[in-house]
PDB file with SEQRES, HELIX, SHEET and CRYST1 records, atoms N, CA, C and O in Angstrom:
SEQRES   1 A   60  UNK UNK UNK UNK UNK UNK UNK UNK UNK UNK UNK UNK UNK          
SEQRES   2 A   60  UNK UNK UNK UNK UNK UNK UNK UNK UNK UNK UNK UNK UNK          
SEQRES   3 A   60  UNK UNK UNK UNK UNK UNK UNK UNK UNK UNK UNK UNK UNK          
SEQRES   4 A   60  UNK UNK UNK UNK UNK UNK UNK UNK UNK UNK UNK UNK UNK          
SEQRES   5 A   60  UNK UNK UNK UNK UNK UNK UNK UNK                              
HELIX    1 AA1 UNK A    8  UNK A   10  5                                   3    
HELIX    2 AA2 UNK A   17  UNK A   59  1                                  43    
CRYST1    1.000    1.000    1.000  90.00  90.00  90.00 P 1           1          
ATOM      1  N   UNK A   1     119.346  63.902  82.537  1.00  0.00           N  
ATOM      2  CA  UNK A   1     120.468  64.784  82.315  1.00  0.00           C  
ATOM      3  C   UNK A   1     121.670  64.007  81.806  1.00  0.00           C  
ATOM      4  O   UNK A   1     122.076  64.303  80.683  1.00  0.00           O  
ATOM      5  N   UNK A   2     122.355  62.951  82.559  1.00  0.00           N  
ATOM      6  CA  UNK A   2     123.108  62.309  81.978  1.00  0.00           C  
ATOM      7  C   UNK A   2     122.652  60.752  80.750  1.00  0.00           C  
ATOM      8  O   UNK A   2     122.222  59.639  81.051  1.00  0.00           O  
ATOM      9  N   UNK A   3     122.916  61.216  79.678  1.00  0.00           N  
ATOM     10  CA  UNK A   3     122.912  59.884  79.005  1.00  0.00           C  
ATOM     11  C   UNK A   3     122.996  58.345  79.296  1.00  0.00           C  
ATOM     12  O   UNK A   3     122.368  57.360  78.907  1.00  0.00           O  
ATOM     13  N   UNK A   4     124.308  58.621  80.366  1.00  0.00           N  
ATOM     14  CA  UNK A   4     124.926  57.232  80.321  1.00  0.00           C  
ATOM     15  C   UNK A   4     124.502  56.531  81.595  1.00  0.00           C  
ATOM     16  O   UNK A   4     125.283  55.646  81.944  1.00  0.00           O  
ATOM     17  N   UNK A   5     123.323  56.746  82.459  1.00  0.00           N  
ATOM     18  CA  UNK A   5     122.802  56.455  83.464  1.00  0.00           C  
ATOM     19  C   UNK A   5     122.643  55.219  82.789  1.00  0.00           C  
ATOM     20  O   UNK A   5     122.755  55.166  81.564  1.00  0.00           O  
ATOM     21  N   UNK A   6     122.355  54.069  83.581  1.00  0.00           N  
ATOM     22  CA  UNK A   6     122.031  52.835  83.488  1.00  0.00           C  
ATOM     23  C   UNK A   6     122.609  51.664  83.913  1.00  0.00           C  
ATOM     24  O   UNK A   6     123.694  51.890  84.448  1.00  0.00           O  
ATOM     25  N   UNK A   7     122.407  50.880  83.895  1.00  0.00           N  
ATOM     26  CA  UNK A   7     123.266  49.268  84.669  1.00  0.00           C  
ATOM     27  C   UNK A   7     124.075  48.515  83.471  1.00  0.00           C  
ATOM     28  O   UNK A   7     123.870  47.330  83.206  1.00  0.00           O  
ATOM     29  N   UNK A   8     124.720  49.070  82.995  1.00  0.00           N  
ATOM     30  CA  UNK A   8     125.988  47.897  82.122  1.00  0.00           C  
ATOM     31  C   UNK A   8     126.236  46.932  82.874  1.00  0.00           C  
ATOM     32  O   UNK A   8     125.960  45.829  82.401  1.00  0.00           O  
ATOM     33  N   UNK A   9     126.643  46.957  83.840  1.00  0.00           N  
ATOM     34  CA  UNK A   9     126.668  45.563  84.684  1.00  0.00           C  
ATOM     35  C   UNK A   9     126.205  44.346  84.674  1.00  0.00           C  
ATOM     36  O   UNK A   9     126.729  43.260  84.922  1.00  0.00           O  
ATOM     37  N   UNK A  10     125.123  44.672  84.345  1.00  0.00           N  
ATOM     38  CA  UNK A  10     123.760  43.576  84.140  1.00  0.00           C  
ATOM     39  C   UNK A  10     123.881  42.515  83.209  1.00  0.00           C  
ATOM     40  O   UNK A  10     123.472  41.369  83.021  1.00  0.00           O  
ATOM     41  N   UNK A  11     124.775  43.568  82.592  1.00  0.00           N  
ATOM     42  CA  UNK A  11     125.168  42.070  81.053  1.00  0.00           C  
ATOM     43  C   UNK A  11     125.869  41.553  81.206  1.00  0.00           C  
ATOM     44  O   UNK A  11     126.694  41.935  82.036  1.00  0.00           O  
ATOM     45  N   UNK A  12     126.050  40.352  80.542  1.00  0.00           N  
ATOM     46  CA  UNK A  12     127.497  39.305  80.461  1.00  0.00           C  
ATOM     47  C   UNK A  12     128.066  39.489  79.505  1.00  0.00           C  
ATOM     48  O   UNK A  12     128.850  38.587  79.211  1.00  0.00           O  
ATOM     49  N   UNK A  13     128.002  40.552  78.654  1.00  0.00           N  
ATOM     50  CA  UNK A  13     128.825  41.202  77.602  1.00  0.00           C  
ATOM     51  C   UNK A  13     130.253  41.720  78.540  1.00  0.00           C  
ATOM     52  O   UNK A  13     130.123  42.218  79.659  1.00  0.00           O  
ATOM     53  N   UNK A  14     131.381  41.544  77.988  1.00  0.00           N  
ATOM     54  CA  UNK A  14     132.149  42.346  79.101  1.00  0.00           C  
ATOM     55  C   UNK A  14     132.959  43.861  78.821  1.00  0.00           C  
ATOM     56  O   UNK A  14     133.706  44.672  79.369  1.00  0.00           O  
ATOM     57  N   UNK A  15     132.140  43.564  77.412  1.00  0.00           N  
ATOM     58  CA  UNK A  15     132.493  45.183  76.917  1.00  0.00           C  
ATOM     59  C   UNK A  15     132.032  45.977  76.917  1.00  0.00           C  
ATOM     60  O   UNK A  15     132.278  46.925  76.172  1.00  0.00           O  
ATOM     61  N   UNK A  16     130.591  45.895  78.308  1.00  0.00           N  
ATOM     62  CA  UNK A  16     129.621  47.034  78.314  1.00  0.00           C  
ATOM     63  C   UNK A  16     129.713  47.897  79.417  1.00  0.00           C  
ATOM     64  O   UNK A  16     128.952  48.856  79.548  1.00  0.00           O  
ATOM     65  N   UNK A  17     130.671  47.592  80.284  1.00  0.00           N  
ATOM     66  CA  UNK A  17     131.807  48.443  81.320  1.00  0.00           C  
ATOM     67  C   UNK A  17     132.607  49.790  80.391  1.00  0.00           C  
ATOM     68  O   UNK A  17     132.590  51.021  80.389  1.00  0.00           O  
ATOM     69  N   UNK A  18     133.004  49.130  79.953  1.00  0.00           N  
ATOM     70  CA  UNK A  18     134.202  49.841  78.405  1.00  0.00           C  
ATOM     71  C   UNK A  18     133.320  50.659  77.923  1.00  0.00           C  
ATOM     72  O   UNK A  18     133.622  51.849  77.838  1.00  0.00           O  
ATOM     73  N   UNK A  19     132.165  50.249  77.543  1.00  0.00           N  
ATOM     74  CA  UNK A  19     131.137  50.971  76.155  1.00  0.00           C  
ATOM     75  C   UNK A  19     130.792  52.273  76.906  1.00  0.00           C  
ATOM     76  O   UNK A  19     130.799  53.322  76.262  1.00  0.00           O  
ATOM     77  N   UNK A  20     130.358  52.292  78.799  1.00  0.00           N  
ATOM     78  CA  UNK A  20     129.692  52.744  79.686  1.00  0.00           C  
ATOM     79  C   UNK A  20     130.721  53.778  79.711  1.00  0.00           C  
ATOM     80  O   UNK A  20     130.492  54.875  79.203  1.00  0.00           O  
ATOM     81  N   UNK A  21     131.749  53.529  80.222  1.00  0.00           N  
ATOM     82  CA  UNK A  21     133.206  54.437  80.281  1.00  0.00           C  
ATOM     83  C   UNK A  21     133.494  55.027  79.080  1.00  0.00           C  
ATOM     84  O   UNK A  21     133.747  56.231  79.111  1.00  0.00           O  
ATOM     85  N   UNK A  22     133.504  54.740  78.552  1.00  0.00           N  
ATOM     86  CA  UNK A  22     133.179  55.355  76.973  1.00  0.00           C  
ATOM     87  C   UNK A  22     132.554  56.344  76.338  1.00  0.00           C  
ATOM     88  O   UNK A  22     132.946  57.219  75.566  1.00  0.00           O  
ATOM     89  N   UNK A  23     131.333  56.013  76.868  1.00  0.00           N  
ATOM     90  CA  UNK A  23     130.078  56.979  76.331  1.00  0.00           C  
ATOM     91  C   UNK A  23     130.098  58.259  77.400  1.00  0.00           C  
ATOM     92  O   UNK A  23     129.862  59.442  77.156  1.00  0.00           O  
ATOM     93  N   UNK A  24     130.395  57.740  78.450  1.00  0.00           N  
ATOM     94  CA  UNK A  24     130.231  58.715  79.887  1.00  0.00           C  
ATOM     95  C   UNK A  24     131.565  60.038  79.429  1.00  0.00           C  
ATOM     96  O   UNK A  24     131.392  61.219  79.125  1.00  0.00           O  
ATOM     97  N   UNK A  25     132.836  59.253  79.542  1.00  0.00           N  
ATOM     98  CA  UNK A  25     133.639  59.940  78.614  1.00  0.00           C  
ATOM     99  C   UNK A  25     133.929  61.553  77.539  1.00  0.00           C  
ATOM    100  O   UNK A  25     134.536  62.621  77.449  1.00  0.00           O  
ATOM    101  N   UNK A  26     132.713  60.415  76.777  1.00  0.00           N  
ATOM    102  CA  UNK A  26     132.389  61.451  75.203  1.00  0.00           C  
ATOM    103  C   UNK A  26     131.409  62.601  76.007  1.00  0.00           C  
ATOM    104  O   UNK A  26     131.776  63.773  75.928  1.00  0.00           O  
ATOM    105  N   UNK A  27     130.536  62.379  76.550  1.00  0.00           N  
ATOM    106  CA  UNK A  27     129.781  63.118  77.085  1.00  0.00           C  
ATOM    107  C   UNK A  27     130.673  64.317  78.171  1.00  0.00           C  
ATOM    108  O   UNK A  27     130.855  65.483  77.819  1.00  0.00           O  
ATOM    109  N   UNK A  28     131.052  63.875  79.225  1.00  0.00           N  
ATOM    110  CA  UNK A  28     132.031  64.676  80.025  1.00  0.00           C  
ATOM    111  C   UNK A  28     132.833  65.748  78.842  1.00  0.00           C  
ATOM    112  O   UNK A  28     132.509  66.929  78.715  1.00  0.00           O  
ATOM    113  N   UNK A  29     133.645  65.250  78.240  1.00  0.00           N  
ATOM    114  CA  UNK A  29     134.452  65.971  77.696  1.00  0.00           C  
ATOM    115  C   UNK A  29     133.591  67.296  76.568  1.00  0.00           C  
ATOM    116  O   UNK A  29     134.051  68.404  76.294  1.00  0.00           O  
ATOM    117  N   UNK A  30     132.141  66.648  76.058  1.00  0.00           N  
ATOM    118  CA  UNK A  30     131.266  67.433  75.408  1.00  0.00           C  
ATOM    119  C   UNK A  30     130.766  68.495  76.836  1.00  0.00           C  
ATOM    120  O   UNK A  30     131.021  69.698  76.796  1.00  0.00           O  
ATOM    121  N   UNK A  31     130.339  68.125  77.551  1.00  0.00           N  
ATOM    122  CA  UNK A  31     130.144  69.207  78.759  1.00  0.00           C  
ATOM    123  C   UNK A  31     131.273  70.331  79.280  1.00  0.00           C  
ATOM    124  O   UNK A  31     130.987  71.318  79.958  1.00  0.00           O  
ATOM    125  N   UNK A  32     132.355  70.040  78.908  1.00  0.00           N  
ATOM    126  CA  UNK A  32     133.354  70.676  79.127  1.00  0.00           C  
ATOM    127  C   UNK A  32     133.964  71.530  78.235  1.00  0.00           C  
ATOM    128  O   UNK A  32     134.572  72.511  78.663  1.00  0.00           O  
ATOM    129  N   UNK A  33     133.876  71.255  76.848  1.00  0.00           N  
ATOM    130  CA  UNK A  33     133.810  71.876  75.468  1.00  0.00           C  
ATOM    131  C   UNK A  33     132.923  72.961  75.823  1.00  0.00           C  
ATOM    132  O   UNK A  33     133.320  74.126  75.861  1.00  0.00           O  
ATOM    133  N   UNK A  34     131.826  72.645  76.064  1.00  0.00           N  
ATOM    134  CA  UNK A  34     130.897  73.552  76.405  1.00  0.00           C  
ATOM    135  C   UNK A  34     131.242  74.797  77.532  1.00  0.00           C  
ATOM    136  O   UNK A  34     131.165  76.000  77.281  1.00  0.00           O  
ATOM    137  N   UNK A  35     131.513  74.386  78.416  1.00  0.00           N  
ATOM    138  CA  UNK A  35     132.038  75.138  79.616  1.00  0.00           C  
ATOM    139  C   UNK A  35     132.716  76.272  79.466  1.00  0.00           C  
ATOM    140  O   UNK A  35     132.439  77.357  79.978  1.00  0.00           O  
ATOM    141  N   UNK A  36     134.159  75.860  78.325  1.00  0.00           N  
ATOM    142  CA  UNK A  36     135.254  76.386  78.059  1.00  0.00           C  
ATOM    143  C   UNK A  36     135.049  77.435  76.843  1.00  0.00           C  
ATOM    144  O   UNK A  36     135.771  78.408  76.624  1.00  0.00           O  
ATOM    145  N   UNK A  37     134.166  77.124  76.263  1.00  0.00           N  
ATOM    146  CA  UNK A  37     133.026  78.396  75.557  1.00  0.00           C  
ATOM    147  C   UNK A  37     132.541  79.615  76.350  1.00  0.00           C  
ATOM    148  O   UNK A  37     132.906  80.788  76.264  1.00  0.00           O  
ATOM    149  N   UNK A  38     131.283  78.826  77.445  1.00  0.00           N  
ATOM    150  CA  UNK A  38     130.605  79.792  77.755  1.00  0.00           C  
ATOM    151  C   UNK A  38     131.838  80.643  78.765  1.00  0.00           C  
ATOM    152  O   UNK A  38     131.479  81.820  78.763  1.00  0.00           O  
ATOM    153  N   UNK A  39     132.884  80.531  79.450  1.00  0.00           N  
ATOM    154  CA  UNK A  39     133.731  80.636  80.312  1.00  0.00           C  
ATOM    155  C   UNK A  39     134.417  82.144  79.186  1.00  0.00           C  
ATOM    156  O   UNK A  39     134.610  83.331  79.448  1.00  0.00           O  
ATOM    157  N   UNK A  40     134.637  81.199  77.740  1.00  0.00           N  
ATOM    158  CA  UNK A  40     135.820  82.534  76.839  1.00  0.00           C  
ATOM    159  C   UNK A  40     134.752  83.381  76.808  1.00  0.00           C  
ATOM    160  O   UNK A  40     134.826  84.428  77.452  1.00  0.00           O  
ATOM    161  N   UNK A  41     133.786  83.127  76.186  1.00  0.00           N  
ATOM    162  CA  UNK A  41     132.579  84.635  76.183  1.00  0.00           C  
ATOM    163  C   UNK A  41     132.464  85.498  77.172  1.00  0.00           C  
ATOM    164  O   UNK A  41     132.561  86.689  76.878  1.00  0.00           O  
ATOM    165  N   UNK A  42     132.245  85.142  78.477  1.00  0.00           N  
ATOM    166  CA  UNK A  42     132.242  85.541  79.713  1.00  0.00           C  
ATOM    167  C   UNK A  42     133.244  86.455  79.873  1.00  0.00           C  
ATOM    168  O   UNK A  42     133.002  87.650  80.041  1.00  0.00           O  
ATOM    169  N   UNK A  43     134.682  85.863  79.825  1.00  0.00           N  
ATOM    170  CA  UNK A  43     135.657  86.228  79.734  1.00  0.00           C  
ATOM    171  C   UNK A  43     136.218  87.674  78.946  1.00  0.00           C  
ATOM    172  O   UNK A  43     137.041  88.571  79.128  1.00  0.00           O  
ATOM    173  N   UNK A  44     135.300  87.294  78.062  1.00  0.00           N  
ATOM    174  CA  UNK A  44     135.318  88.620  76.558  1.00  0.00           C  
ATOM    175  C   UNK A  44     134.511  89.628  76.810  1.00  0.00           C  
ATOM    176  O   UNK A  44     134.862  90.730  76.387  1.00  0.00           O  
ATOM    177  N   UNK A  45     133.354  89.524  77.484  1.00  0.00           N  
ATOM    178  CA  UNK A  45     132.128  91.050  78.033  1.00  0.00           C  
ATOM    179  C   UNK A  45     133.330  91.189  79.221  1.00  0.00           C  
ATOM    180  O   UNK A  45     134.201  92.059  79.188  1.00  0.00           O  
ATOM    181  N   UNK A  46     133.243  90.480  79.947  1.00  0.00           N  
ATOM    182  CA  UNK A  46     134.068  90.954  81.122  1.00  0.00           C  
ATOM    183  C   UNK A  46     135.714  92.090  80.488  1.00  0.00           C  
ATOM    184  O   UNK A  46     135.981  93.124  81.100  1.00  0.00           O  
ATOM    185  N   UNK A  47     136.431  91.710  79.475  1.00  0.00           N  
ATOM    186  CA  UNK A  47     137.511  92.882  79.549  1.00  0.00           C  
ATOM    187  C   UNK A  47     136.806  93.599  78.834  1.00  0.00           C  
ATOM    188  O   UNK A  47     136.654  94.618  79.508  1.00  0.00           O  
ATOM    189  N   UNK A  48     136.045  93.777  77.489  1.00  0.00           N  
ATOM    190  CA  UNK A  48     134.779  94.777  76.649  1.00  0.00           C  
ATOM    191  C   UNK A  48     134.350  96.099  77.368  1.00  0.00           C  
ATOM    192  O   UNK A  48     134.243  97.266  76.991  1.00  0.00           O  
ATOM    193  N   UNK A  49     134.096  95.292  78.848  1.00  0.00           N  
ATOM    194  CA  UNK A  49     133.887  96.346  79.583  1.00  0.00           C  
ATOM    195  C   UNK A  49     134.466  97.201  80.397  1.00  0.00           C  
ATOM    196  O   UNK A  49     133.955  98.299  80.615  1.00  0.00           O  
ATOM    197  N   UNK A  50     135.370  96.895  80.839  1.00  0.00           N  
ATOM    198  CA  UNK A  50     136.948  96.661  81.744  1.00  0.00           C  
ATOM    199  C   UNK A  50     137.645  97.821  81.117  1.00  0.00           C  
ATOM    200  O   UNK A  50     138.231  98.669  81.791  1.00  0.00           O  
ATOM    201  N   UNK A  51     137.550  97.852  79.428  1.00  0.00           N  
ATOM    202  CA  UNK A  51     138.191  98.411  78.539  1.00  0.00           C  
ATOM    203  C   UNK A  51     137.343  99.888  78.644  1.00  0.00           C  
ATOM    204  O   UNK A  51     137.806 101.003  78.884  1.00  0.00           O  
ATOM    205  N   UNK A  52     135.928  99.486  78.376  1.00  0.00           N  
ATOM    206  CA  UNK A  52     134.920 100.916  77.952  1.00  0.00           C  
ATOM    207  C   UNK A  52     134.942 101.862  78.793  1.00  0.00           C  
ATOM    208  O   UNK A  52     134.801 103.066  78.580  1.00  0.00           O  
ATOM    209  N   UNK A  53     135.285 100.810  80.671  1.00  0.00           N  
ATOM    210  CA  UNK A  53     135.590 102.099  82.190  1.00  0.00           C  
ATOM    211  C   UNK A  53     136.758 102.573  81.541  1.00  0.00           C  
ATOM    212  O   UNK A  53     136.650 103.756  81.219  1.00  0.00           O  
ATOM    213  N   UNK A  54     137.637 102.144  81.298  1.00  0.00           N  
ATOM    214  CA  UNK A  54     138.940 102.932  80.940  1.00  0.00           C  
ATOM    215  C   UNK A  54     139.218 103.745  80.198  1.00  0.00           C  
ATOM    216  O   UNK A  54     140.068 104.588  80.482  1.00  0.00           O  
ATOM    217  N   UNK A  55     138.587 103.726  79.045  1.00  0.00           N  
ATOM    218  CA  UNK A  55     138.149 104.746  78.458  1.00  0.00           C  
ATOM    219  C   UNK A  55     137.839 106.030  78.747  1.00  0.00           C  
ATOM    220  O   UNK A  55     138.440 107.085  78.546  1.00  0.00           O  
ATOM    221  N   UNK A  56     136.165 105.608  79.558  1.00  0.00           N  
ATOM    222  CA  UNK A  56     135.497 106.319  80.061  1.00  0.00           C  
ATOM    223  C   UNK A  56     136.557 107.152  80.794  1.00  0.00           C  
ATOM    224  O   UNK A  56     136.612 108.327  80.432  1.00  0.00           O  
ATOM    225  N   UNK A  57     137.434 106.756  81.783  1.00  0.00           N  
ATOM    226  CA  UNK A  57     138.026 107.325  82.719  1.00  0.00           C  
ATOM    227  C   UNK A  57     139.270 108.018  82.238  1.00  0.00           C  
ATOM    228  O   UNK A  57     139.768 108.858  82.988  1.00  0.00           O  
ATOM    229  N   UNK A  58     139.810 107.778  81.123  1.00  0.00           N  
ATOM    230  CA  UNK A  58     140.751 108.437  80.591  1.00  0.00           C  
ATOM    231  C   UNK A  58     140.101 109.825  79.840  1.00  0.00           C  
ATOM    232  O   UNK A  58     140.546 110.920  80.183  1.00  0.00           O  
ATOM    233  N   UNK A  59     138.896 109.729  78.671  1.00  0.00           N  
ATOM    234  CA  UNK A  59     138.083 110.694  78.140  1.00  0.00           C  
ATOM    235  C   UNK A  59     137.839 111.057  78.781  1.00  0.00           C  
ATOM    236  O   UNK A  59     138.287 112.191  78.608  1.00  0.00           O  
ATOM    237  N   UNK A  60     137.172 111.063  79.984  1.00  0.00           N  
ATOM    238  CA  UNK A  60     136.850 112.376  80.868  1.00  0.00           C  
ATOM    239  C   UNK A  60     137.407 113.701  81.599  1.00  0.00           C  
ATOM    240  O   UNK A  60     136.634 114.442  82.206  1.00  0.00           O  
TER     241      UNK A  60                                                      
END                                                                             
């Protein structure tokens, strides 16, 4: 599930902490992009319908 699973640590590179934080990062913020989508759609059937009772309840 997550990409950025793994041991950066391991290296004696010391920019693979950074790279790790980094990538983890890009990913988080792509999961959240996402979120904030499915959340407005949600958001949008939810008054669609909100609207159609009211309707309903006024036409009748």
């Amino acid at each position: 599930m997550f990409p950025f699973w793994g041991h950066p640590f391991c290296s004696a590179d010391t920019n693979s902490f950074k790279t790790h934080q980094e990538r983890k990062l890009k990913f988080l913020k792509m999961m959240r992009d996402s979120l904030e989508a499915r959340i407005a759609a949600l958001n949008a059937a939810i008054e669609t319908i909100e609207r159609q009772l009211r309707q309903e309840d006024t036409g009748t």
